[in-house]
TORMI-782079 format. One record per atom (N, C-alpha, C): residue in one letter; x, y, z. Coordinates in steps of 0.1 Angstrom, whole numbers, padded with zeros to 4 digits, always signed. Layout:
N
AXYZ;...
***
This chain:
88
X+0008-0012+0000;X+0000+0000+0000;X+0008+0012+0000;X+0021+0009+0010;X+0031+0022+0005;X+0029+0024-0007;X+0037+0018-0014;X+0039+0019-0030;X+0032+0027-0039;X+0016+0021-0036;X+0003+0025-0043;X+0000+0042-0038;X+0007+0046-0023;X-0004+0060-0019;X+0010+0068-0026;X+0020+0060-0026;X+0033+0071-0030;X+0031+0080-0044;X+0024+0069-0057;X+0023+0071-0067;X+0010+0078-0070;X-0007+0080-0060;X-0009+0087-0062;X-0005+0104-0060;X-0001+0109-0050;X+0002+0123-0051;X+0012+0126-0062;X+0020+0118-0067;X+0026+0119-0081;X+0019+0126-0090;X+0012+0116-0092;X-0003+0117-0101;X-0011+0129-0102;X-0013+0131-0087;X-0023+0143-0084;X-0011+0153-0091;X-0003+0153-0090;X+0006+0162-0087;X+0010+0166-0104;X+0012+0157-0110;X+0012+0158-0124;X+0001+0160-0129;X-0012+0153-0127;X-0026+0162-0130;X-0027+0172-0130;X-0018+0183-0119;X-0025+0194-0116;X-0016+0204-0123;X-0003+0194-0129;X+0006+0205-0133;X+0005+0205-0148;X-0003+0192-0157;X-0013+0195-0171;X-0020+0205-0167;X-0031+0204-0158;X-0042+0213-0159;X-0041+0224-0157;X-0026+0234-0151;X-0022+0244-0147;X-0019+0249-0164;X-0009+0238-0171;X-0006+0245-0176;X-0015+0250-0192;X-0024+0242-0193;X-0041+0243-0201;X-0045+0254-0195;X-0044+0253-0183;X-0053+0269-0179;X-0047+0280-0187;X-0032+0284-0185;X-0023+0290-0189;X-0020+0292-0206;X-0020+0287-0211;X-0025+0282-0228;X-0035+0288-0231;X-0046+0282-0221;X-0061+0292-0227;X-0057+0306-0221;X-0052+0313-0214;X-0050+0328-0212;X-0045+0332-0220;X-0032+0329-0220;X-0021+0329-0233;X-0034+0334-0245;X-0041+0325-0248;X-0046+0325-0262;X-0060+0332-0265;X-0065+0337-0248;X-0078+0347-0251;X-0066+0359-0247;X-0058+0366-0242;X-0050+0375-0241;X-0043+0378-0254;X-0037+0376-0266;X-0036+0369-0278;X-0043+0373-0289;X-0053+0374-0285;X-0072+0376-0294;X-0068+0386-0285;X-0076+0387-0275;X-0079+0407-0276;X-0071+0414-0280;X-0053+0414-0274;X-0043+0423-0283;X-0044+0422-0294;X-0048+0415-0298;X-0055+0415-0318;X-0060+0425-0317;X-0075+0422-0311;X-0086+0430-0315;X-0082+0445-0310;X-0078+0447-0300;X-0074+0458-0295;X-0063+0470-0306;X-0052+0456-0312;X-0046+0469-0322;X-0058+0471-0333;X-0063+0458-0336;X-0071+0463-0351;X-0079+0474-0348;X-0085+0476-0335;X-0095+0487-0336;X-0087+0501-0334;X-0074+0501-0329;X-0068+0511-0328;X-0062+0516-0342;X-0059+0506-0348;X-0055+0510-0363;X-0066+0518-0372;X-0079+0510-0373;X-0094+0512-0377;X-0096+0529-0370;X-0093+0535-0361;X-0094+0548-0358;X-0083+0556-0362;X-0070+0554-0363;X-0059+0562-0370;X-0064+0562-0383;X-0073+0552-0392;X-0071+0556-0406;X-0087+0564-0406;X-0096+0560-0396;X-0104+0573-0396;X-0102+0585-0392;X-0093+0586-0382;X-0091+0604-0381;X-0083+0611-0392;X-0074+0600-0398;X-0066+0602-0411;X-0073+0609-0421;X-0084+0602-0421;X-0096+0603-0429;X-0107+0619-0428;X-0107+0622-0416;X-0113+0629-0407;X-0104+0644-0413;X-0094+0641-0406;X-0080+0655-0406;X-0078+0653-0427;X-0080+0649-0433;X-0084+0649-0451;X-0095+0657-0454;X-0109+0653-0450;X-0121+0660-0451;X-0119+0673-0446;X-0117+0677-0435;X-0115+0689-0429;X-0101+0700-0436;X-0091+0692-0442;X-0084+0697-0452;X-0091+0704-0462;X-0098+0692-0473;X-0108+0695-0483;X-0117+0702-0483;X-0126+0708-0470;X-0135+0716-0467;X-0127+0731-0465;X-0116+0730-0459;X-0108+0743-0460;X-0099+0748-0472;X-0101+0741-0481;X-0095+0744-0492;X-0107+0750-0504;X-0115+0743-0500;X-0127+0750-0507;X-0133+0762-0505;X-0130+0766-0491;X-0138+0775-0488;X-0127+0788-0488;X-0112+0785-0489;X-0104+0795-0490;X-0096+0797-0480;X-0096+0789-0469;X-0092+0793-0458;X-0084+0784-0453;X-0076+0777-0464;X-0065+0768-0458;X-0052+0778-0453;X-0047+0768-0441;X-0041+0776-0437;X-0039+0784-0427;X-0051+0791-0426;X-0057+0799-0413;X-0066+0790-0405;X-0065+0793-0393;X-0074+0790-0381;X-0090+0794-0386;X-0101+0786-0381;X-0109+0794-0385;X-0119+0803-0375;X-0114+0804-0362;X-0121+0814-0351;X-0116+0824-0359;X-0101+0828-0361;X-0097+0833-0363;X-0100+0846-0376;X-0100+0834-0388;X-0109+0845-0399;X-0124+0846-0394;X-0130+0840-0389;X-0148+0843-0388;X-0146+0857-0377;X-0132+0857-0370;X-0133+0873-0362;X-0129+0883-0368;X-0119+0881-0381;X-0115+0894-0387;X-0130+0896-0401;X-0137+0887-0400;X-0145+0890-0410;X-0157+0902-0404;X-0157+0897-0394;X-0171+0903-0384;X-0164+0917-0381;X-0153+0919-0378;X-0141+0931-0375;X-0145+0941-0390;X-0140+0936-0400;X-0137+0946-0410;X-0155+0953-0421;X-0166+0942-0415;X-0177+0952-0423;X-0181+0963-0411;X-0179+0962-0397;X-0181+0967-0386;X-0174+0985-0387;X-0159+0981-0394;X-0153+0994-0394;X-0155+1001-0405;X-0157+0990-0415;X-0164+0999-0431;X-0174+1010-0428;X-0185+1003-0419;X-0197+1009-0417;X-0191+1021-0406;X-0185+1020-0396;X-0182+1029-0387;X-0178+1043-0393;X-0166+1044-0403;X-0161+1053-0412;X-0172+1056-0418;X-0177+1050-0429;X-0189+1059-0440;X-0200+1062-0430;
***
């Protein structure tokens, strides 16, 4: 019976050190997947603000005001019919 109780904690002991390391494997492998998913979606936002900071280019090129800030001209515009009028 020696013999027999010696070899199970062995056992137990090697069972538990498969099952440790399956647990560890499956982390490994859902940790693995998210950092996937985590860069893809971070990438998926760089090429839309990319996207974003282009349109907002496009729209200031059209309207004339590449270049300039645009608080900036909407206050010199409001400024200069203000002093036109003030003179005449």
């Amino acid at each position: 019976m020696d013999g027999h109780d010696a070899d199970d904690p062995k056992q137990s002991t090697a069972d538990m050190t498969v099952f440790v390391q399956n647990l560890l494997q499956q982390m490994q492998s859902r940790f693995q997947t998210m950092s996937d998913s985590i860069i893809t979606k971070i990438d998926e936002m760089g090429s839309r603000i990319d996207e974003l900071e282009q349109s907002i280019n496009d729209l200031r090129a059209e309207m004339g005001q590449e270049g300039s800030p645009s608080p900036s001209s909407a206050l010199k515009l409001k400024d200069e019919p203000k002093s036109a009028d003030d003179s005449a």
